[in-house]
Backbone as a printed PyTorch tensor [residue, N CA C, xyz], in Angstrom:
tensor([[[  41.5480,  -60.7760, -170.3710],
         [  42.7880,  -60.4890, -171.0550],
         [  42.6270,  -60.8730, -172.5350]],

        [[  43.2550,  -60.2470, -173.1840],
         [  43.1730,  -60.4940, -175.1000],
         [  44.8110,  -60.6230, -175.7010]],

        [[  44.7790,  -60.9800, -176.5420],
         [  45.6160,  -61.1240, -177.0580],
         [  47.0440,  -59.5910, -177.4610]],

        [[  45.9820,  -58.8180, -177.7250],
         [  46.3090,  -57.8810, -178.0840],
         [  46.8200,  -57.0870, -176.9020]],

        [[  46.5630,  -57.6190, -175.9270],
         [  47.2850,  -56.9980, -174.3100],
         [  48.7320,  -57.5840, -174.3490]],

        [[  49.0900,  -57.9080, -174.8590],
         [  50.2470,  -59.2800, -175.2540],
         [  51.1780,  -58.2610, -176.0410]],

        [[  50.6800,  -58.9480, -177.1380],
         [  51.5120,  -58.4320, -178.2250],
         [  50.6060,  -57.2290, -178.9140]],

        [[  51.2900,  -57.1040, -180.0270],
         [  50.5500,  -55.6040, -180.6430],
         [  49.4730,  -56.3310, -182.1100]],

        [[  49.0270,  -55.3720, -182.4530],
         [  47.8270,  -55.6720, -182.9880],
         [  48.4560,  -56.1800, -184.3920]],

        [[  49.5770,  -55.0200, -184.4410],
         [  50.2790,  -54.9210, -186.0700],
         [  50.6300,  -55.6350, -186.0690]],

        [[  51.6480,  -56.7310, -185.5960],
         [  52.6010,  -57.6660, -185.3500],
         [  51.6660,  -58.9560, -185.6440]],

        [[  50.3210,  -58.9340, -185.0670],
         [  49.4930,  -60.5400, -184.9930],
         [  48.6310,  -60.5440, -186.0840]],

        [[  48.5050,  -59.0120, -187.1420],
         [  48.5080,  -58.8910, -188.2550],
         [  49.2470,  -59.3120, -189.3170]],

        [[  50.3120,  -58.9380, -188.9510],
         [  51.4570,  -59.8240, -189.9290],
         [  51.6130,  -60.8830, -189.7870]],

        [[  51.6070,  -61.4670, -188.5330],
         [  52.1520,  -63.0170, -188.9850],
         [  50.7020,  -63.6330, -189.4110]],

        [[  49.6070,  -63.6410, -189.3550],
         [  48.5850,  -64.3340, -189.7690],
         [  48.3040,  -63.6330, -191.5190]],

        [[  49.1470,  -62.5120, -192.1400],
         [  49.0600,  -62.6650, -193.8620],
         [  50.1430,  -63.2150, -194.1670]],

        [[  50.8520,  -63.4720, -193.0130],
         [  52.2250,  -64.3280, -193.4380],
         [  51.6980,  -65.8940, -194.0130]],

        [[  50.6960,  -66.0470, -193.4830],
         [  50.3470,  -67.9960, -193.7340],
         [  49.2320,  -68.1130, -193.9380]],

        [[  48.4690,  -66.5250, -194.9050],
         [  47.2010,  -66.7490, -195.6400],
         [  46.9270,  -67.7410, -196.4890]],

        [[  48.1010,  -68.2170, -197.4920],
         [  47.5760,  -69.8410, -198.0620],
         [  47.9500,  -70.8710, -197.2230]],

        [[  47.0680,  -71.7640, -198.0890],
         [  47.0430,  -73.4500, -197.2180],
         [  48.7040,  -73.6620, -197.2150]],

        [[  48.7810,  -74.1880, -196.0930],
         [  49.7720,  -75.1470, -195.7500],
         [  51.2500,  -74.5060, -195.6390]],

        [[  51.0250,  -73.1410, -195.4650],
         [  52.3340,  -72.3170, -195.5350],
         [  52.4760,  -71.8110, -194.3070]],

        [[  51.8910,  -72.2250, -193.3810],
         [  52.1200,  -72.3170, -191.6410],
         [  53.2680,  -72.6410, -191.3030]],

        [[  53.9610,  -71.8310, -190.5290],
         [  55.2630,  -72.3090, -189.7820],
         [  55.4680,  -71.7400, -188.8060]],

        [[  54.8960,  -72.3310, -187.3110],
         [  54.8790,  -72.1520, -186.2240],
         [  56.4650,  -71.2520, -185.5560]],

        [[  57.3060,  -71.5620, -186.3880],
         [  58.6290,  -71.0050, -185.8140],
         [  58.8880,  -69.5900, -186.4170]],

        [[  58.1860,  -69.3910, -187.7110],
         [  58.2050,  -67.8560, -188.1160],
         [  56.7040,  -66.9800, -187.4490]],

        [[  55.7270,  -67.9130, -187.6020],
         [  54.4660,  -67.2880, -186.8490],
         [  54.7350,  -66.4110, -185.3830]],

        [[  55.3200,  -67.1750, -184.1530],
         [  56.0220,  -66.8690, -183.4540],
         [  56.8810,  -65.5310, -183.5480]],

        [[  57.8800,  -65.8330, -184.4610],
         [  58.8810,  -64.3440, -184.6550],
         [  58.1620,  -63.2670, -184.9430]],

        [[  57.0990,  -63.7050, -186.1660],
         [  56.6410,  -62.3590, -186.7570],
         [  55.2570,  -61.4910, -185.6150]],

        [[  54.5840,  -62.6820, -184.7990],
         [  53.7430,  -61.9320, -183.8170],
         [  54.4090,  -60.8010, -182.5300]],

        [[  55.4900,  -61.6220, -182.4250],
         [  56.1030,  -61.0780, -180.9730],
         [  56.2020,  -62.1880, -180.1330]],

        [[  56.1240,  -63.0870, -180.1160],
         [  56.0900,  -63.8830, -179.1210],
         [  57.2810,  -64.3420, -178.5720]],

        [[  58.5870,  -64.5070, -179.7260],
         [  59.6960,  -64.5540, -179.3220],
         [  60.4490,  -63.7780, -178.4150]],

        [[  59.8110,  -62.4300, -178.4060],
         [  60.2190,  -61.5970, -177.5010],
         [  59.4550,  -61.6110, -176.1740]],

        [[  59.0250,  -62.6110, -175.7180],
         [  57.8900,  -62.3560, -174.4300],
         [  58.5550,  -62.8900, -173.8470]],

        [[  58.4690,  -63.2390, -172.0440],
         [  58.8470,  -63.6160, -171.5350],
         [  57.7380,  -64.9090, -171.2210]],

        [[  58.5940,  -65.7620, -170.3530],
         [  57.9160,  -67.2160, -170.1080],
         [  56.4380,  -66.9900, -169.6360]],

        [[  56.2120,  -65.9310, -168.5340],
         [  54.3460,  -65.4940, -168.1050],
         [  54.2120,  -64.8540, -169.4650]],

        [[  54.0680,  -63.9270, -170.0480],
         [  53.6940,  -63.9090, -170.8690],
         [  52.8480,  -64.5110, -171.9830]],

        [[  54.1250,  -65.7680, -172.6860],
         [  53.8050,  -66.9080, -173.4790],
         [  52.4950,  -67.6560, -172.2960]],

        [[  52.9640,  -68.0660, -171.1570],
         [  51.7360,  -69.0230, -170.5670],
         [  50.8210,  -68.1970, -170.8290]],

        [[  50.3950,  -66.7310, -170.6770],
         [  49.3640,  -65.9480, -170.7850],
         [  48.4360,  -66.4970, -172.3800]],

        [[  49.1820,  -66.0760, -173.1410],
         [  48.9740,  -66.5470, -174.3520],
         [  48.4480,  -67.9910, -174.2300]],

        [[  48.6740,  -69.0210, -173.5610],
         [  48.9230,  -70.2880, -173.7650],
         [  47.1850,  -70.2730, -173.2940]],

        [[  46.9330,  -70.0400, -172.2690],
         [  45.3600,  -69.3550, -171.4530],
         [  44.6360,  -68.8690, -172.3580]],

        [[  44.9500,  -68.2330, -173.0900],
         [  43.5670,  -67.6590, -174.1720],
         [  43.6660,  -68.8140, -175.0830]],

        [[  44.5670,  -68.5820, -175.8550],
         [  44.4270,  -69.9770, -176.6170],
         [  43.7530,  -71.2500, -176.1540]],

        [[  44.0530,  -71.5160, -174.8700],
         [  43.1420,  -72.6750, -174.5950],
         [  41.4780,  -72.3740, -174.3350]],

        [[  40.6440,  -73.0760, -174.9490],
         [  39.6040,  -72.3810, -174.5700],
         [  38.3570,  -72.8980, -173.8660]],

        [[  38.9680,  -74.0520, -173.6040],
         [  38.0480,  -75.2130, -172.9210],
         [  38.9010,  -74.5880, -171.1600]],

        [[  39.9510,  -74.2930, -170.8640],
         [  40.6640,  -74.2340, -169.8550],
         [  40.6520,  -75.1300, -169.1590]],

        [[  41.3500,  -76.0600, -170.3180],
         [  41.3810,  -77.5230, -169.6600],
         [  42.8430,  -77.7390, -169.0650]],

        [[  43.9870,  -76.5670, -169.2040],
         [  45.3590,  -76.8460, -169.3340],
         [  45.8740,  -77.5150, -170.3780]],

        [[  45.4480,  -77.9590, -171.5590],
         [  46.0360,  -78.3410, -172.8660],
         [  45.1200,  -77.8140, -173.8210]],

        [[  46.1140,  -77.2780, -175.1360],
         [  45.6720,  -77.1770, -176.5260],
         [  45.3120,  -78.0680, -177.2020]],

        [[  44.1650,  -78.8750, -177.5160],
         [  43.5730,  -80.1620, -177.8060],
         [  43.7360,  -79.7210, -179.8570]],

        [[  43.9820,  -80.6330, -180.6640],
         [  44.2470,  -80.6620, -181.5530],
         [  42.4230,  -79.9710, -182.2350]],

        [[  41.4280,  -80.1350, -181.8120],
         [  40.5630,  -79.6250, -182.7270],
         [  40.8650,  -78.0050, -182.1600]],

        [[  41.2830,  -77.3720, -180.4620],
         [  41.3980,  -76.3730, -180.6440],
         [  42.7970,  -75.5980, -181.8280]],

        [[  43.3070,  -76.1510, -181.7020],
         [  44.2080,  -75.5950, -182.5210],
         [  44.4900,  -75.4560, -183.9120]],

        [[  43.3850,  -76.3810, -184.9450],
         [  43.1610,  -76.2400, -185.6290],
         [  42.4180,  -74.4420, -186.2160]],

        [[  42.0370,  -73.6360, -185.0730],
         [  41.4890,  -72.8610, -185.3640],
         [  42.9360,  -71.5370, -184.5380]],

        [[  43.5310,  -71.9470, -184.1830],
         [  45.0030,  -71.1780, -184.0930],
         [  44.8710,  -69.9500, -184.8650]],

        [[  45.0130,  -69.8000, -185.9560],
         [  44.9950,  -68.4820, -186.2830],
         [  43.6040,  -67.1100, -186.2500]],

        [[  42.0660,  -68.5390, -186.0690],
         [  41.1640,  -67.4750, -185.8070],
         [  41.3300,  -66.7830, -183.9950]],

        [[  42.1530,  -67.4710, -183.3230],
         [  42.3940,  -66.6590, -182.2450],
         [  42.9650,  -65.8280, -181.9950]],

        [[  43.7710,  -65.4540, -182.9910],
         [  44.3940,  -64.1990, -183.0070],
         [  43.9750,  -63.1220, -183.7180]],

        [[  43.0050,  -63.5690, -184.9680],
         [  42.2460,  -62.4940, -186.1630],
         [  40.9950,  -62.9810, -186.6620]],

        [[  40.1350,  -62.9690, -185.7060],
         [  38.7510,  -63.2200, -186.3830],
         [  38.5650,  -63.4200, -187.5770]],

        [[  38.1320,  -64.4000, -188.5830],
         [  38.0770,  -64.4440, -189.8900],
         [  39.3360,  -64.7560, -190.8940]],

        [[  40.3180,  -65.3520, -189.9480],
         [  41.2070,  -66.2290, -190.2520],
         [  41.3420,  -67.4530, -190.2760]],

        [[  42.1490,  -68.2150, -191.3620],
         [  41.4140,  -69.4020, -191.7020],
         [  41.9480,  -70.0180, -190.9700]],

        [[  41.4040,  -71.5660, -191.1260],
         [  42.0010,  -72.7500, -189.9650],
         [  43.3110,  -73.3650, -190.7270]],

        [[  44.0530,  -73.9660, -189.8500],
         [  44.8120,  -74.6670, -190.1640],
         [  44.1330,  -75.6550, -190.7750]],

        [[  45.2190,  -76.0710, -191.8580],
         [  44.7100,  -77.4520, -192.7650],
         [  45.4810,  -78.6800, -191.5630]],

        [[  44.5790,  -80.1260, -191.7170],
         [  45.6090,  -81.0600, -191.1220],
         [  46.8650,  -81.5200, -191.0190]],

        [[  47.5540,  -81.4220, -192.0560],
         [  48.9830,  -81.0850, -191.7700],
         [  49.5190,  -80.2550, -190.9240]],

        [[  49.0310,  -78.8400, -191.3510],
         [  49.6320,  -77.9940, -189.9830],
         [  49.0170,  -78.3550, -189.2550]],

        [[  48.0560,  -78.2640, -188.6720],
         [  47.6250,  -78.7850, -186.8900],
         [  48.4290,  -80.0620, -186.8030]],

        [[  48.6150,  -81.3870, -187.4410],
         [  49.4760,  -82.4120, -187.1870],
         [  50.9990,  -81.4650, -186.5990]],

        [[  51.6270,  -81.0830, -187.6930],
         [  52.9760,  -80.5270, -187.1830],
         [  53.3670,  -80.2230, -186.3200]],

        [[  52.4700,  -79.0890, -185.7240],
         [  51.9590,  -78.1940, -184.9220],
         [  52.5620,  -78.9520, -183.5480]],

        [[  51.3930,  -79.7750, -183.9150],
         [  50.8580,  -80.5160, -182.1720],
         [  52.4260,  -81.4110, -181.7850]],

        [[  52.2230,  -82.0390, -183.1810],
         [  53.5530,  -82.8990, -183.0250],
         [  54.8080,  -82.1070, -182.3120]],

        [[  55.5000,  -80.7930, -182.9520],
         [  56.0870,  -80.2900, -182.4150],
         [  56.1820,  -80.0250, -180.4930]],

        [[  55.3110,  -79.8260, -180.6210],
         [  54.9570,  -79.6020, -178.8710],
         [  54.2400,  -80.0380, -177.9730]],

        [[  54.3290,  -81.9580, -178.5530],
         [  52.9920,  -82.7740, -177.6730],
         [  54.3700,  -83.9530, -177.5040]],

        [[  55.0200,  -83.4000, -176.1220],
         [  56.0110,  -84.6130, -175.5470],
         [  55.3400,  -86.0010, -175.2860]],

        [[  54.6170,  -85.9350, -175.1970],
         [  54.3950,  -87.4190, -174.5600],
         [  53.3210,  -88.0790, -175.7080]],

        [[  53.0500,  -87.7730, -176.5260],
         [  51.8950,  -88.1590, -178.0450],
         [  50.6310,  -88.4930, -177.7950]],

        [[  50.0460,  -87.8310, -177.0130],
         [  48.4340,  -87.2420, -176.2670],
         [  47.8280,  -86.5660, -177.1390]],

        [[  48.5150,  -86.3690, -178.1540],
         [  47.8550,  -85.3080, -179.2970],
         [  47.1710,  -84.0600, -178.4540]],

        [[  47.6990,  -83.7080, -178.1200],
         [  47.8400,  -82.3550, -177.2060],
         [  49.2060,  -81.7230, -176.5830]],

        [[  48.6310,  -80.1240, -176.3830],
         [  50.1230,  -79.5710, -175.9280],
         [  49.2780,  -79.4760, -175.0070]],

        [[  50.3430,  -79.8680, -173.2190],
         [  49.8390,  -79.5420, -172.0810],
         [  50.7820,  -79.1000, -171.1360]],

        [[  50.1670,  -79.8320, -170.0460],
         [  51.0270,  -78.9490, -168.6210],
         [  50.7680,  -77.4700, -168.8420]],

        [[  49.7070,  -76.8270, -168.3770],
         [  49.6650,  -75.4950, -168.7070],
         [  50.7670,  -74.8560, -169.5030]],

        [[  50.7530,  -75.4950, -170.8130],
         [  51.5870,  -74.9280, -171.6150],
         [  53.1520,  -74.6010, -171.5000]],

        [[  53.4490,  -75.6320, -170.6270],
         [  55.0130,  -75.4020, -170.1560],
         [  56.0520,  -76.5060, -171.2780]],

        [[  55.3980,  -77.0620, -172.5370],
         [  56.0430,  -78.1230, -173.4290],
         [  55.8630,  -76.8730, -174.7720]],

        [[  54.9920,  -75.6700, -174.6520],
         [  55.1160,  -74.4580, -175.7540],
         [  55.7070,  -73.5210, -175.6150]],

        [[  55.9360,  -73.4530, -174.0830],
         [  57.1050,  -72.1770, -173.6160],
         [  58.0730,  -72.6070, -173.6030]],

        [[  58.4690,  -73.8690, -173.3760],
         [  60.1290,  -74.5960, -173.7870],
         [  60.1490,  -74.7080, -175.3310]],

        [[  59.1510,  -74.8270, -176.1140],
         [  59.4430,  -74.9680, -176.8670],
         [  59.6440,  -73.7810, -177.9530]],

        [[  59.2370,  -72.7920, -177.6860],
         [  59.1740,  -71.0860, -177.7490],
         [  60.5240,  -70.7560, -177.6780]],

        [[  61.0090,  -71.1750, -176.5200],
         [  62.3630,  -70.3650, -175.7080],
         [  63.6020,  -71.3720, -176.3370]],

        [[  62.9890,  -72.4410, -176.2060],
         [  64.1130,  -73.2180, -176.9120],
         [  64.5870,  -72.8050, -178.1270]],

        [[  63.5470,  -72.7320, -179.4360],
         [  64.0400,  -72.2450, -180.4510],
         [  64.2560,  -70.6290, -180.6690]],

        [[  63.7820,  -69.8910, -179.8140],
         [  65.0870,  -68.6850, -179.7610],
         [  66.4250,  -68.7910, -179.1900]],

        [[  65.9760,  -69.6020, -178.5230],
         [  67.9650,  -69.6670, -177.8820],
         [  68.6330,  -70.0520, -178.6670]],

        [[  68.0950,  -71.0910, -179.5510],
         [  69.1100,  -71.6560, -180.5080],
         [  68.9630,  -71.5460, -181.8740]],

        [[  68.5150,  -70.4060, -182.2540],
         [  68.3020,  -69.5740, -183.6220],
         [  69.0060,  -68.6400, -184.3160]]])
């Protein structure tokens, strides 16, 4: 499965020239502008599966530092701030990781559309 089985190609285009400079990452517009807001909960876990790439059931902070090359080859990494934010945002328990097969990124996905 790829990403692009997901969402559309155009869409994961845009949000990754959306946060071509440093430090202008924002996980809550990244989201809107890929499609992801519109997915449903399998879906997002789907997503949550490629993204992980150890398939360890958590997004480990060095993987996610590379967050945007998983969606566009030859996209840059997050600087440490964003991966801090990032993780922070969606690492309940401060493991410096998002886990539970990604069920603390799909609440946290769904949460901020519900209340947007």
């Amino acid at each position: 499965m790829s990403l692009t089985s997901i969402l559309s190609a155009e869409a994961i285009e845009n949000a990754v020239k959306d946060c071509q400079a440093p430090d202008s990452f924002c996980y809550k517009k990244f989201f809107q502008l890929c499609g992801l807001s519109s997915k449903t909960p399998k879906e997002i876990k789907d997503v949550f599966q490629i993204l992980d790439e150890d398939n360890s059931g958590y997004i480990e902070e060095s993987e996610l530092k590379y967050f945007l090359q998983r969606f566009v080859p030859g996209a840059r990494t997050l600087t440490e701030a964003e991966t801090k934010s990032f993780i922070s945002a969606a690492d309940d328990d401060s493991d410096g990781r998002i886990g539970a097969e990604g069920q603390y990124l799909i609440s946290l996905i769904v949460f901020f559309f519900l209340n947007s």
